[in-house]
NUTILUM-964440 format. One line per field, with one value per residue (C-alpha): x, y, z; chain. Coordinates in nm, 4 decimals. Last residue first. Layout:
N
xx	[X ...]
yy	[Y ...]
zz	[Z ...]
ch	[A ...]
//
This chain:
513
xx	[16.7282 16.9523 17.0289 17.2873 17.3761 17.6931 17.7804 17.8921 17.9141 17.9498 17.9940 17.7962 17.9571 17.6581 17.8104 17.4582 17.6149 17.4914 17.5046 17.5687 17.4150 17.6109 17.4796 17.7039 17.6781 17.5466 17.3022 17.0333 16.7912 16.9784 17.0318 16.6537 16.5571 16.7980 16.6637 16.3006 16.4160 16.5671 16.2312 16.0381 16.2176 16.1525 16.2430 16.5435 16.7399 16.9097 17.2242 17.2395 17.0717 17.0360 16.9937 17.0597 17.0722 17.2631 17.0804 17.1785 17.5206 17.6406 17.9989 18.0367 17.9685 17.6724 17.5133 17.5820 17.4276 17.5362 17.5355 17.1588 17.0798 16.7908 16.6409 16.8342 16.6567 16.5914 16.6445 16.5114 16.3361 16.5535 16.5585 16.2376 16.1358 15.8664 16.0770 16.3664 16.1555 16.1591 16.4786 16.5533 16.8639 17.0041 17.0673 16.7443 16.5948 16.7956 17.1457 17.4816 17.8151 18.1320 18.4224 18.7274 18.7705 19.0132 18.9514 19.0766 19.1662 18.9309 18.8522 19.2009 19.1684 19.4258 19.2075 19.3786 19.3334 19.1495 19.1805 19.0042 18.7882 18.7715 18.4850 18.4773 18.2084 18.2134 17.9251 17.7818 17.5622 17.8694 18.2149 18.4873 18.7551 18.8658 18.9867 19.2442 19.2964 19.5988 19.4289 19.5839 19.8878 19.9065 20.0693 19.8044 19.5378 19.7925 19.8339 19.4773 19.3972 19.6607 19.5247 19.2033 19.2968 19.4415 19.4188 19.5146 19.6678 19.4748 19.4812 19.3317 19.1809 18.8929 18.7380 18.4276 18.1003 17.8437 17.8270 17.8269 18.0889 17.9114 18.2555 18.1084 18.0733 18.4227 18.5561 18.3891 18.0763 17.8842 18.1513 18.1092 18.0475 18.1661 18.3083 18.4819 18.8206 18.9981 18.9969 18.8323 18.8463 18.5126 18.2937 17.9544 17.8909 17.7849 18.1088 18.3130 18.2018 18.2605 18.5885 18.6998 18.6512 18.8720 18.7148 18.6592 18.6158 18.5638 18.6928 18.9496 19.2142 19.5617 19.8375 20.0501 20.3599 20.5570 20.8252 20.7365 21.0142 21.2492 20.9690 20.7750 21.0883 21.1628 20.7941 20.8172 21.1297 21.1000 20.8240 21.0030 21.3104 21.1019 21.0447 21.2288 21.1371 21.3387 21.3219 21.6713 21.6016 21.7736 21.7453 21.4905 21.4033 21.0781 21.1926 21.0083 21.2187 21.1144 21.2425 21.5568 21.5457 21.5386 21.6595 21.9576 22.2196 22.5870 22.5316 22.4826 22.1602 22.1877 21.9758 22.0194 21.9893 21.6684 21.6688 21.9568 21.9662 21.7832 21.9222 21.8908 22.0709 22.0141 21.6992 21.5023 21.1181 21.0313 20.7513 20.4507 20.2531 20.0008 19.7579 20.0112 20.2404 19.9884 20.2549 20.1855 20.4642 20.4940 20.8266 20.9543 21.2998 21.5036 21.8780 22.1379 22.4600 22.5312 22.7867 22.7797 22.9515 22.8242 22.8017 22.5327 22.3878 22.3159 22.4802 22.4044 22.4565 22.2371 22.3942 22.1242 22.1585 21.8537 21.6312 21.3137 21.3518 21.4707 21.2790 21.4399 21.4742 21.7604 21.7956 22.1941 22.4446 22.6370 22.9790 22.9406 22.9985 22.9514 22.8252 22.7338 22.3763 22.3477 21.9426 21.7382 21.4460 21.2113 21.0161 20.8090 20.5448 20.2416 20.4500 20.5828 20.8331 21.0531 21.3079 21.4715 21.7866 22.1506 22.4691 22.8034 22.9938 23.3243 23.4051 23.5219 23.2026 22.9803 22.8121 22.4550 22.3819 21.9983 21.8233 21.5574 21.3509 21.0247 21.0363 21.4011 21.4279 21.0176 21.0281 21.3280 21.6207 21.6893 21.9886 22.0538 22.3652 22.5156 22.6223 22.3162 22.1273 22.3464 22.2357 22.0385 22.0899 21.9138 21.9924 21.7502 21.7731 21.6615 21.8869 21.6731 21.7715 22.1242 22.1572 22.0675 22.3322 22.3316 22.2437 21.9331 21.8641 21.6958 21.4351 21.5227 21.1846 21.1180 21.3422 21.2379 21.3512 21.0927 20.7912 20.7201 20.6951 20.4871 20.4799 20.0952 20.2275 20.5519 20.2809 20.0425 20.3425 20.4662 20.1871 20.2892 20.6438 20.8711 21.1151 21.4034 21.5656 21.7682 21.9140 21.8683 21.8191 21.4917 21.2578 21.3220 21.2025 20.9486 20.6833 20.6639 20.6095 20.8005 20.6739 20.9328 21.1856 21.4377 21.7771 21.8614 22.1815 22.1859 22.4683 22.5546 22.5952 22.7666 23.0693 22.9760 22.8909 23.1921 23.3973 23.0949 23.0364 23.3509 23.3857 23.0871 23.3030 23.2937 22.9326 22.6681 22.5755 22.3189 22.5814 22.4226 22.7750 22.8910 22.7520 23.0395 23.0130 23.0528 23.0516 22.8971 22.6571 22.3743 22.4611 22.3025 22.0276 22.1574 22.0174 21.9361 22.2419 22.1202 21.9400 21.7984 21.6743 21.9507 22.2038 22.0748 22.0371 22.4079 22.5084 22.3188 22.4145 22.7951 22.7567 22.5551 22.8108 23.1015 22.8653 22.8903 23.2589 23.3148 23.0847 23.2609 23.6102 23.5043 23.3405 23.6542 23.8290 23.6064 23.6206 23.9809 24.0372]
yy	[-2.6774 -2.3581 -2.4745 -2.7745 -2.9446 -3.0352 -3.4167 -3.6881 -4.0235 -4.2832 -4.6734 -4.9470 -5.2592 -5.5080 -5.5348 -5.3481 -5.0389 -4.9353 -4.5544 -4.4077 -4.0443 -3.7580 -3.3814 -3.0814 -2.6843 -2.7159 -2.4175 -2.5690 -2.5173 -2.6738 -2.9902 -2.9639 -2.9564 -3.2488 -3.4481 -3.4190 -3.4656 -3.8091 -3.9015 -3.7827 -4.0226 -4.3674 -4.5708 -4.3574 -4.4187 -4.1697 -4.0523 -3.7518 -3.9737 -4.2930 -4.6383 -4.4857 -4.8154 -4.7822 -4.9339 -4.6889 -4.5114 -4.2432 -4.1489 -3.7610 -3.6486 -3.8061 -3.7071 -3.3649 -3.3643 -3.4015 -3.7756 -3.7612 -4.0707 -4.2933 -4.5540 -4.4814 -4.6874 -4.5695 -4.7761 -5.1331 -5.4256 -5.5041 -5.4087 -5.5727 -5.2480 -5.1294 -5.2516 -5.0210 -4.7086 -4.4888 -4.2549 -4.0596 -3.8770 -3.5032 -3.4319 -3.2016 -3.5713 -3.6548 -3.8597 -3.9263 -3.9518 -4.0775 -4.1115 -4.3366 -4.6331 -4.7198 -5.0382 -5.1456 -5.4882 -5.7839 -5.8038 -5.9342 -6.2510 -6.3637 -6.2266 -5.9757 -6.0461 -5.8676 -5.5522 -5.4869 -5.1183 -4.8587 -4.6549 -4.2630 -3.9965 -3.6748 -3.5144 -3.4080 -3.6696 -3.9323 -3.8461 -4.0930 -4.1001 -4.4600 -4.6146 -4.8940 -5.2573 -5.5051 -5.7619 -5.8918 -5.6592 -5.2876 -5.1812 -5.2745 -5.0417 -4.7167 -4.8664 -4.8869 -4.5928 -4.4249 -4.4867 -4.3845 -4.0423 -3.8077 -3.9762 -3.7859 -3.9709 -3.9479 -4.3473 -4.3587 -4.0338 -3.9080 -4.2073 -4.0908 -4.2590 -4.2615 -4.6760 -4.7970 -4.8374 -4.9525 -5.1769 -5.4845 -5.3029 -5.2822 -5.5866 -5.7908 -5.9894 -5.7978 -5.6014 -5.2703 -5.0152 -4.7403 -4.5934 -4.2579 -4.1711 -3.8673 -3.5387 -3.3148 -3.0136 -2.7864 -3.0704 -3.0597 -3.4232 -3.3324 -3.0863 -3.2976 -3.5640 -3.2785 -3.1971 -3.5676 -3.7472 -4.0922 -4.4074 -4.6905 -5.0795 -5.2187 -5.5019 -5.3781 -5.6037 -5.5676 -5.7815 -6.0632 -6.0756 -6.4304 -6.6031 -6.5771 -6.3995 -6.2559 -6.2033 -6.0443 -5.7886 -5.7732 -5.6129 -5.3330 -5.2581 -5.2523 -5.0054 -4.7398 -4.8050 -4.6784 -4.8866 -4.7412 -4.5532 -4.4820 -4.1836 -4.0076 -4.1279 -4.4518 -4.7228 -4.9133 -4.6916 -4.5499 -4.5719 -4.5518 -4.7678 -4.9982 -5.1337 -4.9866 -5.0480 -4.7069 -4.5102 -4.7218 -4.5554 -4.4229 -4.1017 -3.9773 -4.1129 -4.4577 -4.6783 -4.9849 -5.3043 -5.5163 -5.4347 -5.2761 -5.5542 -5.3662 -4.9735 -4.7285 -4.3462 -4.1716 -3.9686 -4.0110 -4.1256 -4.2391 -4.5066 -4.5232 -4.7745 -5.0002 -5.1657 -5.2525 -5.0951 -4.8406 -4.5775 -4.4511 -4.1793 -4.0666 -3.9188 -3.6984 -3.5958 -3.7390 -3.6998 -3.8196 -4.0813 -4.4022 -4.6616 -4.9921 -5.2608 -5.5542 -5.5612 -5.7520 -5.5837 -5.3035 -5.5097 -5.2462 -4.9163 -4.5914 -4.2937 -4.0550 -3.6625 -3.5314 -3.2472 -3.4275 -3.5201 -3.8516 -4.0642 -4.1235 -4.4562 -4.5697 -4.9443 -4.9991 -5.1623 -5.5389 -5.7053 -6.0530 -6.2648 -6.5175 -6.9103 -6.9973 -7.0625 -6.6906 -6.5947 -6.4280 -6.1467 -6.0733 -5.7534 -5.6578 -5.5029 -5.6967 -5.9730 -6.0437 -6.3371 -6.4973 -6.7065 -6.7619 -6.9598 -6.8287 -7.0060 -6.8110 -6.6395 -6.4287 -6.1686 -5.9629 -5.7444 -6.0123 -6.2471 -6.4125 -6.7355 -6.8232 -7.1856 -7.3107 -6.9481 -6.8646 -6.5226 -6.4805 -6.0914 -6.0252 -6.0778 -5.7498 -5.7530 -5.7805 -6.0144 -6.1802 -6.3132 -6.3871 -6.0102 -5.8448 -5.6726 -5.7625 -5.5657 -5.6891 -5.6589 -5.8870 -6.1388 -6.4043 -6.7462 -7.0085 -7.2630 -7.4978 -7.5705 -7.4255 -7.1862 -6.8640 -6.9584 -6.8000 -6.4709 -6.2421 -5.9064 -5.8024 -5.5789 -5.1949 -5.2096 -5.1574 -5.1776 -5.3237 -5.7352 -5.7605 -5.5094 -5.3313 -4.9804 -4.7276 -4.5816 -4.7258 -5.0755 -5.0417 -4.9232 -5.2369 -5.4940 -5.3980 -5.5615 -5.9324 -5.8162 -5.8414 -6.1429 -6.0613 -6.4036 -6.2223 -6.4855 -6.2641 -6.5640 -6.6172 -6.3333 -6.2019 -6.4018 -6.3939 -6.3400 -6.7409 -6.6943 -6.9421 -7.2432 -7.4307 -7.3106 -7.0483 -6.9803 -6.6833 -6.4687 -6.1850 -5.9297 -5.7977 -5.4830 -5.4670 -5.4303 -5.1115 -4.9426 -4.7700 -4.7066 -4.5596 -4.2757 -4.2207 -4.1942 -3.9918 -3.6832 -3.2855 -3.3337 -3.1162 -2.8265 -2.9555 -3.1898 -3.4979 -3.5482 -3.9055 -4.1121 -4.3036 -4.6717 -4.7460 -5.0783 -5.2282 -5.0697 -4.8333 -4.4958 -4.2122 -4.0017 -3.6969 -3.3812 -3.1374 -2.8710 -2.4746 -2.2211 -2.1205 -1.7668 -1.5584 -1.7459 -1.6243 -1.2806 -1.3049 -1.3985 -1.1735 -0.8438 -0.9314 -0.9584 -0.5970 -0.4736 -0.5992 -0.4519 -0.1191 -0.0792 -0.1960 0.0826 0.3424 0.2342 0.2479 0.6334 0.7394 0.6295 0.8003 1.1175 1.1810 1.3238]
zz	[17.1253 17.1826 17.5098 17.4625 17.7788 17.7304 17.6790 17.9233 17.9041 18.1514 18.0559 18.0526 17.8055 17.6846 17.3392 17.1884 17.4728 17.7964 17.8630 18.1930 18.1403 18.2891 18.1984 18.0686 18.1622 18.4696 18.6294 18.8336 18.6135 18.3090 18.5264 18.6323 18.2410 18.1540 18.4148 18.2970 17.9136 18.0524 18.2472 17.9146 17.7054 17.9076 18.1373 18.3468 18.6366 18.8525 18.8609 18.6452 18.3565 18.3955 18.1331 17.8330 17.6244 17.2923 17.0003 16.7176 16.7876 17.1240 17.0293 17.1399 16.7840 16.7414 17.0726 16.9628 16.6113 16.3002 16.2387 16.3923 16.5584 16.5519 16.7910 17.0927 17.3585 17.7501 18.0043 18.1848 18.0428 17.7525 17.3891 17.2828 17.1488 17.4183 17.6825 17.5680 17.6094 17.2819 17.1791 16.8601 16.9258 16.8174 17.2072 17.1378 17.1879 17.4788 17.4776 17.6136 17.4555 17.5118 17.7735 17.7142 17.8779 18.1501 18.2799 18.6532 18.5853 18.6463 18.3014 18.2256 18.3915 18.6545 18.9767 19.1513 19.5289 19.7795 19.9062 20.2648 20.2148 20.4266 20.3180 20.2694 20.1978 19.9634 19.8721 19.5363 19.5011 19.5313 19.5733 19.7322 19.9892 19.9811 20.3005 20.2656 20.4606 20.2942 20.2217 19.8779 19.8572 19.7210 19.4538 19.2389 19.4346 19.4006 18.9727 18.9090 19.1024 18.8965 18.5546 18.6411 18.7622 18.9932 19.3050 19.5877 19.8426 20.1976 20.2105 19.8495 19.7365 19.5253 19.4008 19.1969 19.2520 18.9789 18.9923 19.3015 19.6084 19.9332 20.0915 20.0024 19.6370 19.6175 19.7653 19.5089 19.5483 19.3139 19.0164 19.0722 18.7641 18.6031 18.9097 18.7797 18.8982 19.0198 18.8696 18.6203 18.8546 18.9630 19.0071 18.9191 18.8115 18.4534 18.4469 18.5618 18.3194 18.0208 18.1324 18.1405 18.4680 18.3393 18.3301 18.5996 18.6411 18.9683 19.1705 19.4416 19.3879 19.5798 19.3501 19.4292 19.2597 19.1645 19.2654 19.6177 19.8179 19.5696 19.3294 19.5783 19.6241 19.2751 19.2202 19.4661 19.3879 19.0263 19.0721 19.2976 19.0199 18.7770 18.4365 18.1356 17.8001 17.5411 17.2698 17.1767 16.8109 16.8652 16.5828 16.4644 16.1625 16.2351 16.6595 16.9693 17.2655 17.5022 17.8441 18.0217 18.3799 18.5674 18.8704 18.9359 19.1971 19.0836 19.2411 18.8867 18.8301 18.6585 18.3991 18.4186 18.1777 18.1300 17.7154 17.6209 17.3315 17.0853 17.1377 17.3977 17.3121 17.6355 17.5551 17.8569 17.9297 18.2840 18.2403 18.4476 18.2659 18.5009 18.3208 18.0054 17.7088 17.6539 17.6239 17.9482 18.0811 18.4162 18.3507 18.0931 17.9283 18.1727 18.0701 17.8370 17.8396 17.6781 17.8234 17.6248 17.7935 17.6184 17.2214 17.1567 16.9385 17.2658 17.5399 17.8400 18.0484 18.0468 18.2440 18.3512 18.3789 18.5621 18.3290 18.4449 18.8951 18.9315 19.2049 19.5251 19.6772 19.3983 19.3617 19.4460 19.2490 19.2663 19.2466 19.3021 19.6195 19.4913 19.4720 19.1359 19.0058 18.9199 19.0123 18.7603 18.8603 18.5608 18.4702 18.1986 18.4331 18.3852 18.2497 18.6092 18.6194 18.9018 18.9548 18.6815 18.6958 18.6040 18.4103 18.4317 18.1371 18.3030 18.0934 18.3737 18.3408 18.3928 18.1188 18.2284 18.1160 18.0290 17.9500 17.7679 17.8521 17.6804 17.8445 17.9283 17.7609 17.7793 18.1580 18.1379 18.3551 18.7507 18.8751 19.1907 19.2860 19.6316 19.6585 19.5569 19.2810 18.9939 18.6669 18.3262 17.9604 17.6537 17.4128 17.2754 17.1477 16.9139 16.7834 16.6777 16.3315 16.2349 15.9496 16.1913 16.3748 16.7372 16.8749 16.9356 16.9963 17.3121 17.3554 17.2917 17.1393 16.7703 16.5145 16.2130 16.2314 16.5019 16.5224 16.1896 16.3400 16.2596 16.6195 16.6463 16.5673 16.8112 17.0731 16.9729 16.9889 17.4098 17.5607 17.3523 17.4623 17.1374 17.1738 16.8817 16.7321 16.5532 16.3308 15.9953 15.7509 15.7434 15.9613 16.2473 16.5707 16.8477 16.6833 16.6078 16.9985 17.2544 17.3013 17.1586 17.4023 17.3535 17.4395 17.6535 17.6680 17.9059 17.9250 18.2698 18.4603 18.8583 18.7028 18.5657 18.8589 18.9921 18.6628 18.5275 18.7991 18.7766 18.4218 18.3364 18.2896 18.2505 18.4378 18.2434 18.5885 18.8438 18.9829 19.1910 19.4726 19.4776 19.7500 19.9303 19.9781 19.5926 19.4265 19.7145 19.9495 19.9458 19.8770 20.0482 19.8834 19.7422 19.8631 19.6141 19.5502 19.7105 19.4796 19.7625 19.6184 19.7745 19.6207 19.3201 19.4334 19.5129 19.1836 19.0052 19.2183 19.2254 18.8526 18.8415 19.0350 18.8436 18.5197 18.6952 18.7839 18.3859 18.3085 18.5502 18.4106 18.0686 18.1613 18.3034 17.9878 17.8036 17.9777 17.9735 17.6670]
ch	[A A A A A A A A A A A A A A A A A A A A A A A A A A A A A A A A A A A A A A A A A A A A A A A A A A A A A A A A A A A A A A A A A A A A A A A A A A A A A A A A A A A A A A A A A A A A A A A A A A A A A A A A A A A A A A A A A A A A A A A A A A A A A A A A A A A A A A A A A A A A A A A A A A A A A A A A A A A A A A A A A A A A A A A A A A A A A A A A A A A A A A A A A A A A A A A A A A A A A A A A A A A A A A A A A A A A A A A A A A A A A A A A A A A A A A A A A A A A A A A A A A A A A A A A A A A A A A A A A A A A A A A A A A A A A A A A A A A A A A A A A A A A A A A A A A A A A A A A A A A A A A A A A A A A A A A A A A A A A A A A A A A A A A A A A A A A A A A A A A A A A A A A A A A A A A A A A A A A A A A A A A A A A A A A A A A A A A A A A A A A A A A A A A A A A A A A A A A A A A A A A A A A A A A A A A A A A A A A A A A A A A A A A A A A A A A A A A A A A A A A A A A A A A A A A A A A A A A A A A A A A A A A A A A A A A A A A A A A A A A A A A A A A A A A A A A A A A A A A A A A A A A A A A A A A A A A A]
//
């Protein structure tokens, strides 16, 4: 009768063992609390300890901060976008960020009126002529008054107030715009101090809690709560996307308000949301606080940003492309081409090239060139580690400054096709058909066959093939042979298309014939 008992007790001693056991080889494995960076300034001097356990309350964190949020209200000029504004009736007055409409299209949504970005929602009387307007969110920077939110909130700006926490309504200037980035930077016309928050210098690591605060519909004050879902995000919003993504419920008129870590430090301003219905679905996107940083501070001193230029366009290395070039990675980016005069091809860059590093920073890929170059400033010296014939050199190169047309940015196309007659092409020498006096034509092209599929059409110009030029059909069978020789599985042909774009494609090498 007594061995059960025994044996309870000897289980229960066990499982106390076991929980001794856990816990200690947890603590065994550093699972030690991040350091928090200190806190700034103002509306809290102490840093308050980053939980890695669901806090039981946002309140303190809230309490601190929140006066340091504001409501913006904008009215409209006549220049402003008939896109700007819902339609009869409705008052909205919504300003959608010209960069911003093709993601809300490809999210199957109807742009103003329909949900879309967490932009801001208008007020005024909709029966009144010429009361346009806008509503948006933004947060105090510094004591005597400045105030980050979103260019597309004040973009067209009459005039803006801002609304503090105290319900105080005060007038504010802008000083500064950058539509590349959706920001803005305000200035409150009267004298301070004000309460303010902190830019955070760390970035948030995915799973973080956040604290979103703003004037969603106008209603200011709005504390929502989630985490990061994602970071790094491009939604095609503009050159250099780098969104965090987090599922604190953002709504139209968060627009330009902050996002918070726990400490009580902004790691985000809110920007766009993905909705069907116009309303949250836990998916919102908001501009960095590294970024806004970067940006306020030119702002602050210029009014404007200035922006490193380093004058060629580039593509992704896909699978295939690394595979032409021999690489054993698809990384960094591919030099399409170098615009003459530029800083680029002073510095030796051609086409074929890909930029490996920037300053001993691995690039990745296309994308983040553009955005390591753009966060740089006009002459500011950097050496490029780059690959070309299957070596890698470097060249320091002096930025110079991005030009304000929109082929000057760093493209990122999307690789297609190349071509050779077992390719499933037709080709004859482009002098011979009055199609130029350099390359190789495509005069026919099977809809089955691998050039097809990789995007190569009727009157494409192949004009190399593994990095050297070609003039005719036999040089590009030539190359294909010695690639096949030499044991790749794909090929790289820079392919000019009837539009006059070049590009790279790569296809594999197919050896059944």
């Amino acid at each position: 009768m007594t061995v059960q008992p025994n044996r309870l007790r000897r289980n229960a001693l066990a499982s106390v063992a076991m929980t001794a056991l856990v816990v200690t080889g947890a603590a065994g494995i550093g699972l030690t609390q991040p350091a928090v960076p200190a806190y700034a300034q103002s509306l809290s001097k102490n840093p308050i300890e980053t939980p890695d356990h669901p806090p039981g309350s946002f309140a303190t964190v809230v309490d601190k901060v929140k006066p340091g949020v504001v409501a913006v209200k904008v009215k409209l000029d006549d220049s402003a976008d008939s896109d700007d504004e819902d339609g009869p009736g409705q008052g909205q007055g919504q300003q959608v960020p010209p960069q911003l409409r093709e993601f809300f299209k490809r999210f199957g949504q109807g742009g103003p009126g329909q949900g879309g970005p967490g932009q801001g929602q208008g007020f005024g009387n909709p029966k009144r002529q010429g009361q346009r307007g806008a509503m948006g969110s933004g947060f105090i920077i510094s004591a005597d008054g400045y105030v980050v939110t979103n260019n597309h909130v004040v973009d067209h700006a009459k005039s803006v107030q801002v609304t503090l926490d105290d319900n105080r309504t005060l007038d504010a200037k802008v000083i500064g715009k950058d539509s590349k980035t959706d920001l803005a930077l305000l200035k409150i016309t009267e004298g301070g101090p004000f309460p303010y928050v902190s830019l955070s210098k760390a970035a948030p690591r995915v799973g973080d809690w956040v604290v979103a605060i703003g004037n969603p519909f106008g209603l200011g004050g709005t504390v929502t709560a989630g985490i990061v879902s994602a970071r790094g995000r491009d939604i095609g919003a503009g050159p250099y996307d780098d969104f965090l993504q987090i599922d604190a419920p953002i709504n139209k008129g968060n627009s330009g308000g902050p996002t918070f870590n726990v400490g009580g430090e902004v790691v985000g301003v809110n920007t766009a949301i993905a909705s069907p219905s116009g309303g949250s679905v836990g998916l919102a996107f908001a501009i960095p606080a590294e970024t806004v940083q970067a940006v306020v501070d030119q702002l602050r001193a210029d009014g404007k940003v200035a922006r490193g230029y380093l004058g060629v366009q580039v593509q992704p290395v896909t699978k295939d492309i690394a595979d032409g070039l021999g690489l054993d990675k698809a990384k960094g980016a591919l030099v399409d081409h170098a615009e003459p005069g530029t800083p680029a091809a002073k510095a030796g860059l051609k086409s074929g090239d890909v930029i490996e590093t920037v300053n001993g920073t691995a690039i990745n890929d296309a994308k983040e060139l553009s955005r390591k170059i753009a966060g740089l400033k006009p002459g500011a010296k950097v050496e490029l580690a780059y690959l070309r014939g299957g070596k890698t050199d470097t060249a320091t190169v002096e930025l110079g400054a991005l030009p304000n047309d929109p082929k000057s940015a760093n493209s990122d196309r999307g690789a297609s096709s190349n071509g050779q007659p077992r390719l499933g092409l037709s080709l004859a020498p482009a002098s011979e058909v009055g199609a130029g006096e350099e390359g190789v034509a495509v005069m026919e092209v099977d809809p089955d066959g691998p050039a097809a599929a990789k995007g190569i059409e009727q009157g494409d110009i192949i004009l190399d093939v593994a990095g050297a030029s070609v003039s005719k059909p036999s040089d590009i069978a030539e190359r294909i042979r010695s690639a096949e020789t030499s044991g790749r599985k794909a090929i790289l042909m820079r392919v000019k298309s009837q539009k006059g774009v070049t590009r790279f494609v790569a296809v594999a090498l197919n050896k059944a014939g």
